[in-house]
Wavefront OBJ file of the C-alpha trace (Angstrom):
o trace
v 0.000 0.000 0.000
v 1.439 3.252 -0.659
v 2.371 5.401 2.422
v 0.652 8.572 2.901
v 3.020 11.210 1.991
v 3.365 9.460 -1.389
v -0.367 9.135 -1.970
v -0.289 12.847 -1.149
v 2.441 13.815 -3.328
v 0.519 11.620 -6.362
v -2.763 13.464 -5.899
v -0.902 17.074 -5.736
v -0.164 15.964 -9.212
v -3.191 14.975 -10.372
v -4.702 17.973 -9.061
v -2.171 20.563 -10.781
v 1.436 20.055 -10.477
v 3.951 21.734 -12.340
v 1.463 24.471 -12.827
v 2.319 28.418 -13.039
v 0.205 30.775 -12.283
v 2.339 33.211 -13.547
v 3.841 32.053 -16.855
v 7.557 31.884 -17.278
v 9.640 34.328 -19.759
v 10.906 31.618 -22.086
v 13.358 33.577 -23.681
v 15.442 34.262 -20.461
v 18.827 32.911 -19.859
v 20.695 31.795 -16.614
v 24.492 32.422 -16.613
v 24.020 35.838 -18.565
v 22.268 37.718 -16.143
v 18.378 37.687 -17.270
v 15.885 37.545 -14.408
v 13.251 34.824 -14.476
v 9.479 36.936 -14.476
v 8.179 37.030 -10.655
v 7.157 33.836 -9.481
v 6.923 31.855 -12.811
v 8.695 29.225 -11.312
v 6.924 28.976 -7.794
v 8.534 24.957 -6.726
v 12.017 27.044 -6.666
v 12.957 27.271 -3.537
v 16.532 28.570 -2.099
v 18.188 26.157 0.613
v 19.925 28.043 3.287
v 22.208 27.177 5.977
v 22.821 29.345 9.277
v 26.536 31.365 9.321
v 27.495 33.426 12.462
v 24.081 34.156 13.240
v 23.268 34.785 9.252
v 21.174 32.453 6.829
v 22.909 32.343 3.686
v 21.733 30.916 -0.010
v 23.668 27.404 -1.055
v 21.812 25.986 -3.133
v 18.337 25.614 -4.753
v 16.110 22.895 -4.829
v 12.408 21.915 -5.961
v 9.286 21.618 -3.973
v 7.455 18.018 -4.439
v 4.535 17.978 -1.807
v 3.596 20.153 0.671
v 6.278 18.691 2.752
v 9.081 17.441 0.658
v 12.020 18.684 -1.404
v 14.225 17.521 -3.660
v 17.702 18.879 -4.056
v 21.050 17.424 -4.473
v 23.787 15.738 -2.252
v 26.583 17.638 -2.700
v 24.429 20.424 -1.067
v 24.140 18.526 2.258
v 26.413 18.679 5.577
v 25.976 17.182 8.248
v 27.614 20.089 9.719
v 24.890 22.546 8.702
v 21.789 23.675 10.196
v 19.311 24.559 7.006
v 15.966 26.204 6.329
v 13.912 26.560 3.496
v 12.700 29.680 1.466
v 9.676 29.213 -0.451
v 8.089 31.350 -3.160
v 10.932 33.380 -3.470
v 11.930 36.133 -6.154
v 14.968 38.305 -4.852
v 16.897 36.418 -2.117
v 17.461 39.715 -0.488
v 14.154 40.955 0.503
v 13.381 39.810 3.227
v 9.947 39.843 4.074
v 9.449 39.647 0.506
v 5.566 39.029 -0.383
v 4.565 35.551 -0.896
v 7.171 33.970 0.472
v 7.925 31.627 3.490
v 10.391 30.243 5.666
v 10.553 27.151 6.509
v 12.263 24.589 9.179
v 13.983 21.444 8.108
v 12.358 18.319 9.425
v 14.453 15.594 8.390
v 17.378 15.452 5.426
v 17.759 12.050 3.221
v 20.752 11.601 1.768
v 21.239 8.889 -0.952
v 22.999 5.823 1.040
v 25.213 5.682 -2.267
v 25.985 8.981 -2.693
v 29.556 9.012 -3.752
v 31.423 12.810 -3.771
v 34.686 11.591 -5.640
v 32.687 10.246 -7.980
v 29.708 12.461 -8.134
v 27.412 9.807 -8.202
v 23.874 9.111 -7.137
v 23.730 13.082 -6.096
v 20.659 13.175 -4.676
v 18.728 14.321 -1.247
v 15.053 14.754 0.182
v 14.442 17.337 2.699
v 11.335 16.596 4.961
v 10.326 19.878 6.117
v 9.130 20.357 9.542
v 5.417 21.750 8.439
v 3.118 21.288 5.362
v 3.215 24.456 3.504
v 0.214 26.157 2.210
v 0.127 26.305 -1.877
v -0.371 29.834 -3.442
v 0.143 31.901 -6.098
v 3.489 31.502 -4.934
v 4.462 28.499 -3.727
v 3.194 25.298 -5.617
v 4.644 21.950 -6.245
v 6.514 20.467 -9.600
v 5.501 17.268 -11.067
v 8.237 14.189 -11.163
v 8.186 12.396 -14.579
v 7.610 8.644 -14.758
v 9.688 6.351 -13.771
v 12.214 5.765 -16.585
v 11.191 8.414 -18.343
v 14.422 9.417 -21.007
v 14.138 13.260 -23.148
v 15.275 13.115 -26.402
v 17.812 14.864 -28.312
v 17.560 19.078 -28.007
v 14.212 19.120 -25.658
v 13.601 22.269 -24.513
v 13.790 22.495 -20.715
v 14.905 25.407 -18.466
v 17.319 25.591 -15.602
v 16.220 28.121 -12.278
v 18.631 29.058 -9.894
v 20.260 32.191 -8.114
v 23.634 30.771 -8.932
v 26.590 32.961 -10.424
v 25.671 35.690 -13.567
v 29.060 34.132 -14.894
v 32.314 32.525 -14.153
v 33.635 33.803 -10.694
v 31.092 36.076 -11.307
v 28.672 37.536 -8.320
v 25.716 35.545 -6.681
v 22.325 36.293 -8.241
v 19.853 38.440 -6.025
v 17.044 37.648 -8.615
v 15.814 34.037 -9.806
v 17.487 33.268 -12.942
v 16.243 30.471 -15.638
v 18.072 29.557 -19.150
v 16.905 27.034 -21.401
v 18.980 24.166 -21.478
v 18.059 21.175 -24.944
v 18.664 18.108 -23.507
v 22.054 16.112 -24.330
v 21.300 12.489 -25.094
v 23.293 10.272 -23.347
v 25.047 8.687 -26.408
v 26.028 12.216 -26.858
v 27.323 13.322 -23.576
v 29.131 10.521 -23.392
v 31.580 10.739 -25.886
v 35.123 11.348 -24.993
v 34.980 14.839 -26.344
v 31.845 15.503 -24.123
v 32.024 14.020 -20.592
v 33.217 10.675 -21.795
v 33.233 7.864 -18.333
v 31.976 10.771 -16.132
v 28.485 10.628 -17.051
v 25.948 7.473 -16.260
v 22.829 6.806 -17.449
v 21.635 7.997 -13.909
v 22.290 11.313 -15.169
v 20.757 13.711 -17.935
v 22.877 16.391 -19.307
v 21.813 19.719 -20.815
v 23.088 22.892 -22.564
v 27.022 22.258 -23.725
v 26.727 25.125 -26.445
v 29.166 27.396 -25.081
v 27.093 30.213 -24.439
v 24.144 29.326 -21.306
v 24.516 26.769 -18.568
v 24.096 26.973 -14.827
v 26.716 27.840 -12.437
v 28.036 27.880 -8.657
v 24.752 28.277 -6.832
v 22.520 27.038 -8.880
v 23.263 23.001 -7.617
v 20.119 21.307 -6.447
v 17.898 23.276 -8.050
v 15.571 21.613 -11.039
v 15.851 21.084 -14.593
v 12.065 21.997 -15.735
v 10.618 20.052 -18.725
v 7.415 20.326 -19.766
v 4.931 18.147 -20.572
v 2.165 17.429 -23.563
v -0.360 18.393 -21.101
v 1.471 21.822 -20.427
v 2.621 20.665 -16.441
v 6.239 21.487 -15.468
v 8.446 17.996 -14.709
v 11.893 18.266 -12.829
v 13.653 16.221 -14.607
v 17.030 16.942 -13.611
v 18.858 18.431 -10.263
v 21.899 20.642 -11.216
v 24.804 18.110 -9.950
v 28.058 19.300 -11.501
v 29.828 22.116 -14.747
v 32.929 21.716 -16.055
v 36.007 23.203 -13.720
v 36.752 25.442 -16.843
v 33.890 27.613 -16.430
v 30.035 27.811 -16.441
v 29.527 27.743 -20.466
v 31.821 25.232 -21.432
v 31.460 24.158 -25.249
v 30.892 20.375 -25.034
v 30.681 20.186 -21.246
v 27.285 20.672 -20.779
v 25.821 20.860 -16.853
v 24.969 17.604 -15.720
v 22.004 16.768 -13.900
v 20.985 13.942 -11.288
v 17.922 12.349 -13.836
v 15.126 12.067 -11.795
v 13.335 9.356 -13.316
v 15.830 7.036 -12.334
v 15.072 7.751 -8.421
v 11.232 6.994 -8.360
v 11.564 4.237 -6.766
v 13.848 5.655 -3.961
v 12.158 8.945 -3.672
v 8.847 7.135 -2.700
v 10.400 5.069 -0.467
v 11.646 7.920 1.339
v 8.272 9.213 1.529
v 6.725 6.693 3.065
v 9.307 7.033 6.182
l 1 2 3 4 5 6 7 8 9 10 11 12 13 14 15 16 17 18 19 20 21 22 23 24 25 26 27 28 29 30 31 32 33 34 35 36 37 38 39 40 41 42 43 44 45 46 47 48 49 50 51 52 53 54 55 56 57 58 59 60 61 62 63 64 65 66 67 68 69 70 71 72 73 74 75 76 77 78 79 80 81 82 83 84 85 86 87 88 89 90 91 92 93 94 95 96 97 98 99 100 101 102 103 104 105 106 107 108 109 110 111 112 113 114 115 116 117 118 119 120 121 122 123 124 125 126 127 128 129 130 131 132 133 134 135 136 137 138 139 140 141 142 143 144 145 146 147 148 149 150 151 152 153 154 155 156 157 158 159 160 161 162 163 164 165 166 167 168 169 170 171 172 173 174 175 176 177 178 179 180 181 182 183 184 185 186 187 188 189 190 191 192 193 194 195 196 197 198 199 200 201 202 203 204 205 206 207 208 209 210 211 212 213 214 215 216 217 218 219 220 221 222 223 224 225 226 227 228 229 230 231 232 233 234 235 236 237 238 239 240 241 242 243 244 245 246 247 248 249 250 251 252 253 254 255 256 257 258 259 260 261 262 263 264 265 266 267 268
């Protein structure tokens, strides 16, 4: 029997997932500097950790269910004390309308979550309250289990990660759209060659827009025939060369392969 959070989660997208209610700015780029249109992409959120009595941005991640988020591993120490900002535009208003704050319940790590080898990059974030959906705040859909994009899909990377190389932190959400990689692709030895697993989706790789430093954890948004938003991917890792590599597209955790584990996690 499926546990209750998941049954939740599954209804949340039957009932509207992955749905806008103010609709994205398409044409926008991430490393670049263009600023995503308020609250178009409303599962963002920013996960921060606490600093000498200051909450700071690390990365992003997506909202799931009322109570869940999914980010990546390489964004998680133990270490750290984190909190969650929800329905956020410009990280540095504070009290900035629609938004929320949010206490961390419970962090999931991958068991296999490997850091040399950047593998199985993924973490679940139980927060410590259901959060009301808004205008601003609404959940993402996850795409079927499985599920593989082809060749040059359109989907768009959100984030508040750097404008450019060593550049500075984004105040404002950014987004870029990032066409898929196919794996055959990506994984020749003028791409990412051994690096990249079929556990992973890459995106972007045209020299000119990719995400960047800040942007890890947050989602790669695909959408679907029926117009809902699917996170696809969670930013994972660039190239050490810079954000807009030619050939060395960003490379994302692929969702669909995690169903399984994600549910599972749920149901704790």
């Amino acid at each position: 029997m499926l546990g209750l959070a998941v049954l939740a989660a599954l209804l949340a997208c039957a009932s509207g997932c992955g749905v806008s209610s103010f609709p994205p700015n398409l044409s926008a780029r991430v490393v670049g500097g263009d600023d995503a249109s308020p609250h178009s992409w409303p599962w963002q959120i920013s996960l921060q950790y606490l600093s000498s009595g200051t909450w700071r941005h690390t990365c992003g991640g997506t909202l799931i269910a009322s109570n869940y988020v999914l980010t990546a591993a390489h964004c998680i120490s133990n270490a750290r004390t984190y909190r969650v900002a929800l329905g956020k535009q410009n990280l540095v208003v504070e009290d900035e309308e629609g938004s929320l704050i949010v206490a961390v319940d419970t962090i999931f790590v991958h068991e296999k979550w490997n850091s040399f080898l950047v593998r199985n990059d993924i973490a679940l974030i139980k927060l410590a309250e259901h959060v009301e959906l808004s205008d601003t705040i609404q959940v993402a859909c996850l795409p079927e289990k499985g599920a593989l994009l082809p060749q040059d899909f359109p989907c768009y990377v959100t984030g508040w990660g750097r404008l450019w190389t060593n550049g500075p932190i984004a105040d404002v959400l950014q987004q870029g759209l990032q066409p898929v990689v196919d794996y055959a692709t990506c994984s020749r030895s003028d791409w990412w060659g051994t690096m990249v697993k079929d556990t992973m989706v890459c995106a972007g790789g045209d020299g000119v827009i990719s995400a960047c430093n800040g942007d890890s954890g947050g989602p790669l948004n695909c959408q679907a025939e029926n117009g809902s938003w699917e996170v696809h991917g969670i930013v994972s890792f660039g190239s050490g060369l810079g954000c807009n590599t030619l050939k060395k597209p960003a490379v994302y955790t692929r969702v669909s392969a995690y169903i399984d584990w994600i549910s599972e996690k749920m149901q704790q």
